[in-house]
C-alpha positions in Angstrom: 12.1 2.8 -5.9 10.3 4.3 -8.6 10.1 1.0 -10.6 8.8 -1.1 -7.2 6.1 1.8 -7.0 4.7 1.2 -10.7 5.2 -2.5 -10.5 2.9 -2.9 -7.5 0.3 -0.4 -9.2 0.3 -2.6 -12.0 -0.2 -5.3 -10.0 -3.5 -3.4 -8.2 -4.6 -2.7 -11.5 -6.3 -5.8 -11.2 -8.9 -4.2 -9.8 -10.5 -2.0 -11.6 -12.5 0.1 -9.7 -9.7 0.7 -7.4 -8.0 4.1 -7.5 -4.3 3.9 -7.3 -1.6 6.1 -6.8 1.8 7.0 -5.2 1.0 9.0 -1.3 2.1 12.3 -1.6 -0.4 13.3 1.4 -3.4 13.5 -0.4 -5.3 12.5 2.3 -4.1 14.6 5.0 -3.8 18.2 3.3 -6.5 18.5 1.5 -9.6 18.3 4.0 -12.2 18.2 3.1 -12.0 17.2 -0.7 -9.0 15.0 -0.7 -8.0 14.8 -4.5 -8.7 11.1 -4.5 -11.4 8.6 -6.1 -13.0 6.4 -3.5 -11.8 3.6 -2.6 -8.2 4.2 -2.8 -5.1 3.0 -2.4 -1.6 5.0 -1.8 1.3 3.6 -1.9 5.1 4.5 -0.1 8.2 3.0 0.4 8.2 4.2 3.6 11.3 3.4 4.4 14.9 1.2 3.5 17.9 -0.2 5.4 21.0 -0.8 4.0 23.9 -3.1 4.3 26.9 -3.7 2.5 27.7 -7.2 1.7 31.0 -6.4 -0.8 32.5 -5.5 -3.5 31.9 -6.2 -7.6 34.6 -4.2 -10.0 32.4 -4.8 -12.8 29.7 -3.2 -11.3 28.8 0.3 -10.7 28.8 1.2 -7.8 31.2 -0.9 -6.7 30.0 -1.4 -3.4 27.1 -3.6 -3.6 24.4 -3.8 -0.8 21.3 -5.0 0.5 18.1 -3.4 1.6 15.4 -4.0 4.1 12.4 -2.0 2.8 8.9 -1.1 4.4 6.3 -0.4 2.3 3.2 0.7 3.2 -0.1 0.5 1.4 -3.1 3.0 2.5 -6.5 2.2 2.0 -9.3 4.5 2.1 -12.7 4.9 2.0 -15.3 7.6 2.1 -17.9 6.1 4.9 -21.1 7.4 4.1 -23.3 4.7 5.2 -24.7 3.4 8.9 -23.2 -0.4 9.5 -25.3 -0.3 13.3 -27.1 -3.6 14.0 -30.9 -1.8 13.0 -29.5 -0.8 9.4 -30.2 -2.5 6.7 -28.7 -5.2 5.4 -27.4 -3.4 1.8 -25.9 -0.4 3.8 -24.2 -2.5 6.3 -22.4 -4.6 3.6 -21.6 -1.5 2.0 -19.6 0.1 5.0 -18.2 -2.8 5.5 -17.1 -3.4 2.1 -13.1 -1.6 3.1 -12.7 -4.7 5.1 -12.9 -7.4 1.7 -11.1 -4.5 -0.1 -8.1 -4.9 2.3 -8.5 -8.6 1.9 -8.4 -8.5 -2.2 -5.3 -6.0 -1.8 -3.5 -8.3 0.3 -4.3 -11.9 -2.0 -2.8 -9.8 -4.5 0.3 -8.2 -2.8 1.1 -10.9 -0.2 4.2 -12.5 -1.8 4.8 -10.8 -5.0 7.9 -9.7 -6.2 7.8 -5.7 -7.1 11.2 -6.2 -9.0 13.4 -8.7 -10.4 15.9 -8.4 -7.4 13.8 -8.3 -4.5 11.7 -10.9 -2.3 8.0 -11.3 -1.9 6.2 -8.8 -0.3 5.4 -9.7 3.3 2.5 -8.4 5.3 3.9 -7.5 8.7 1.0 -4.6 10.5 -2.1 -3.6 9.8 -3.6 -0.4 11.5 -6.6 1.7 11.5 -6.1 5.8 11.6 -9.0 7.7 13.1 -10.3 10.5 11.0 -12.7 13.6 11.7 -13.7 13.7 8.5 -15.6 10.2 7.4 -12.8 8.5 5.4 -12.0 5.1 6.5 -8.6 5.2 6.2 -6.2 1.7 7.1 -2.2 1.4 7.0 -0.8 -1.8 6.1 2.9 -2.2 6.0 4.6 -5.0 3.9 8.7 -5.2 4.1 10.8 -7.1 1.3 14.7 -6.9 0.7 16.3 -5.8 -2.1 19.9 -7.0 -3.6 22.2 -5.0 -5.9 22.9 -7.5 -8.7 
């Protein structure tokens, strides 16, 4: 998983004033100076299904199997800007601005391959965690299978 981790950060990479990294919980132990750059993105294969679907001799392991993988993509943001109707116009396009960042992320993740055996990366959920602290924070899950080969 290591591999599909770095492939999709290279991928990300694309934009460059996005800070990228594998979750390990930096948001959520380290109130309230998470050890993040904003805007972020943290990414987790959150979770894989296997099946077997045979056997190959000349292959190690033998048994060969397929995975149904979730992966889920983070985004945060530290909010520090009003977005009510009266604001003005250049804060309100600044709070907003995690909305277009989700949208970049996806145009680039939507559909690409993380690895050589696997599908495109599908978006399947997007959700919005409710924080204390001022960090916008969203969850979007992609799944893709996986294929010994």
């Amino acid at each position: 998983m290591d591999a599909i981790i770095k492939n999709i950060q290279d991928k990300l990479a694309e934009i460059s004033f996005l800070h990228i990294d594998e979750d390990w919980g930096q948001l959520d132990y380290y109130s309230p100076n998470p050890p993040v750059k904003f805007p972020c993105v943290l990414l987790d294969v959150a979770s894989a299904n296997y099946s077997n679907i045979g056997k190959d001799k000349t292959k190690t392991p033998i048994n060969r199997q397929h995975g149904a993988c979730s992966l889920t993509v983070k985004v945060a943001n530290l909010k520090l800007t009003n977005s009510s109707v009266k604001a003005p116009i250049l804060q309100k396009d600044a709070a907003f601005s995690v909305n277009g960042l989700i949208q970049q992320i996806h145009e680039l993740l939507h559909g690409f391959n993380p690895e050589a055996n696997s599908t495109g990366l599908i978006r399947v959920s997007r959700q919005r965690v409710i924080r204390d602290d001022g960090i916008q924070e969203y969850n979007i899950t992609y799944t893709f299978e996986l294929n010994d080969v």
